[in-house]
Structures are given as C-alpha cells and as structure tokens.
LUMKEFI-78508 format. One record per residue: z, x, y of N, C-alpha, C in turn. Coordinates in steps of 0.05 Angstrom, whole numbers. Example, Ala and Ser with C-alpha at 12.3 -4.5 7.8 and 13.67 -1.06 7.14 Angstrom:
# LUMKEFI-78508
+--------+--------+--------+--------+--------+--------+--------+--------+--------+
!    n.w !    n.u !    n.v !   ca.w !   ca.u !   ca.v !    c.w !    c.u !    c.v !
+--------+--------+--------+--------+--------+--------+--------+--------+--------+
!    156 !    264 !   -114 !    156 !    246 !    -90 !    156 !    264 !    -66 !
!    142 !    257 !    -45 !    143 !    273 !    -21 !    157 !    258 !      1 !
+--------+--------+--------+--------+--------+--------+--------+--------+--------+
//
This chain:
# LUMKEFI-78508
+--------+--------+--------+--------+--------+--------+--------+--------+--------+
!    n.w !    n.u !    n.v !   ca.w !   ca.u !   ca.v !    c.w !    c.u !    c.v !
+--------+--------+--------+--------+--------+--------+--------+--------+--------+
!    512 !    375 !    102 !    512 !    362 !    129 !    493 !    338 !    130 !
!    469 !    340 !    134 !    443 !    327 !    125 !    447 !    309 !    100 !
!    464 !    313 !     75 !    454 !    299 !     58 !    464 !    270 !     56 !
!    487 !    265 !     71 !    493 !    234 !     77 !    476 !    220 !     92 !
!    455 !    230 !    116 !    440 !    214 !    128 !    410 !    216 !    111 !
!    396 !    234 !     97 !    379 !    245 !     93 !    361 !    216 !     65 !
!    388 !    211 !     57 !    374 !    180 !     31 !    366 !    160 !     42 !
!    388 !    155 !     73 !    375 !    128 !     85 !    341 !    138 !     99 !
!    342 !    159 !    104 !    319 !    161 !    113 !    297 !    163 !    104 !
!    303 !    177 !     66 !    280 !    172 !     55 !    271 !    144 !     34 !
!    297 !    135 !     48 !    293 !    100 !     34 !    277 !     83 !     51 !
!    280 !     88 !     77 !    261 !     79 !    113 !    232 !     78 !    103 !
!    232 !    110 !     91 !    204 !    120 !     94 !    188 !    114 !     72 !
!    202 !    106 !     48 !    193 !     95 !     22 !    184 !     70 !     25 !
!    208 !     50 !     41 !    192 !     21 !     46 !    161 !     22 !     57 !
!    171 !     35 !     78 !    147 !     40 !    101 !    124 !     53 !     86 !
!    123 !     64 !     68 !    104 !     73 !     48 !     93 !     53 !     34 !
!    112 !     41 !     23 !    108 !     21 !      2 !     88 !    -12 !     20 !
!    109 !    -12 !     42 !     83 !    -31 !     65 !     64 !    -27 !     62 !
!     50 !     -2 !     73 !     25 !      6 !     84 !      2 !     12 !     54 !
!     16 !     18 !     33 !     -5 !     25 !      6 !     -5 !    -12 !      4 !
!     18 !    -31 !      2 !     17 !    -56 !     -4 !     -7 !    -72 !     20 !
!    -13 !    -66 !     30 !    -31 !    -70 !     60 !    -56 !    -56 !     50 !
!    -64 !    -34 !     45 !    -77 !    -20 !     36 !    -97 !    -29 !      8 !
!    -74 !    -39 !    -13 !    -86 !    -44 !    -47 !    -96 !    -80 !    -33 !
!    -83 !    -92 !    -21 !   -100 !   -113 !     -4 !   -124 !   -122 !     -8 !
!   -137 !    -88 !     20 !   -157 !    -91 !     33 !   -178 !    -85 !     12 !
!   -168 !    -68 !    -15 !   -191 !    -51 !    -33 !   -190 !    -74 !    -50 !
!   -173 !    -91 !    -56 !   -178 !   -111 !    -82 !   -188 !   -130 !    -70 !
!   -193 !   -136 !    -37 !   -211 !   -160 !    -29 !   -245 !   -144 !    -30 !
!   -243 !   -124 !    -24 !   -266 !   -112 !    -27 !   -281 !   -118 !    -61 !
!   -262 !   -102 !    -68 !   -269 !   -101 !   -101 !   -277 !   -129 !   -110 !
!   -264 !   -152 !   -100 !   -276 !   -183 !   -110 !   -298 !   -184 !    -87 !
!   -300 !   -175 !    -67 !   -327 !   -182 !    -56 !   -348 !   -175 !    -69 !
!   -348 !   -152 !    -74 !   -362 !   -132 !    -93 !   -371 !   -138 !   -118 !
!   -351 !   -150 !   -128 !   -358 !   -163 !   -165 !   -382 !   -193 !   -160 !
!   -368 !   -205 !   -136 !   -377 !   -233 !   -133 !   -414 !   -223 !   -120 !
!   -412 !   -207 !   -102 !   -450 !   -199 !   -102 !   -462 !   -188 !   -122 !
!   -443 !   -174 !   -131 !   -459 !   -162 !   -155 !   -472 !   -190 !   -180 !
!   -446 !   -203 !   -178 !   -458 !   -226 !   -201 !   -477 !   -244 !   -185 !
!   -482 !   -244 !   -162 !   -503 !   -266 !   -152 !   -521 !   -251 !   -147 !
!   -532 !   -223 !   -143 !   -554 !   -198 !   -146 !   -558 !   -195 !   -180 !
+--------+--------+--------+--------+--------+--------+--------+--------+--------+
//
C-alpha cells in the first residue's frame, strides 16, 4: 500500500537532510578556518 508513496518521501527527507548537514559542514568549516587562522597568529 505505502510502498509507492513511501520513496518519494524518503527522497523529501534525504534532500532535506542533505540541506541542513550542507548548512551545517558550512558553519563548522568556517569555524575550523577561524580557528586555524588564530591559532597561527597566537
């Protein structure tokens, strides 16, 4: 019953996953260069 609607939905939820870690690896790799860049001027 479920299994014809059930792929589009975990395809929805995979983008939507895939957004929010892509949003996410972002904010930690601007960090991470903030981080390298004080460390080399400390």
């Amino acid at each position: 019953m479920g299994a014809e609607t059930s792929p589009i939905k975990d395809l929805k939820q995979i983008k939507r996953l895939r957004e929010y870690l892509k949003d996410k690896n972002i904010v930690i790799y601007r960090y991470f260069i903030i981080a390298i860049n004080t460390g080399f001027r400390a």
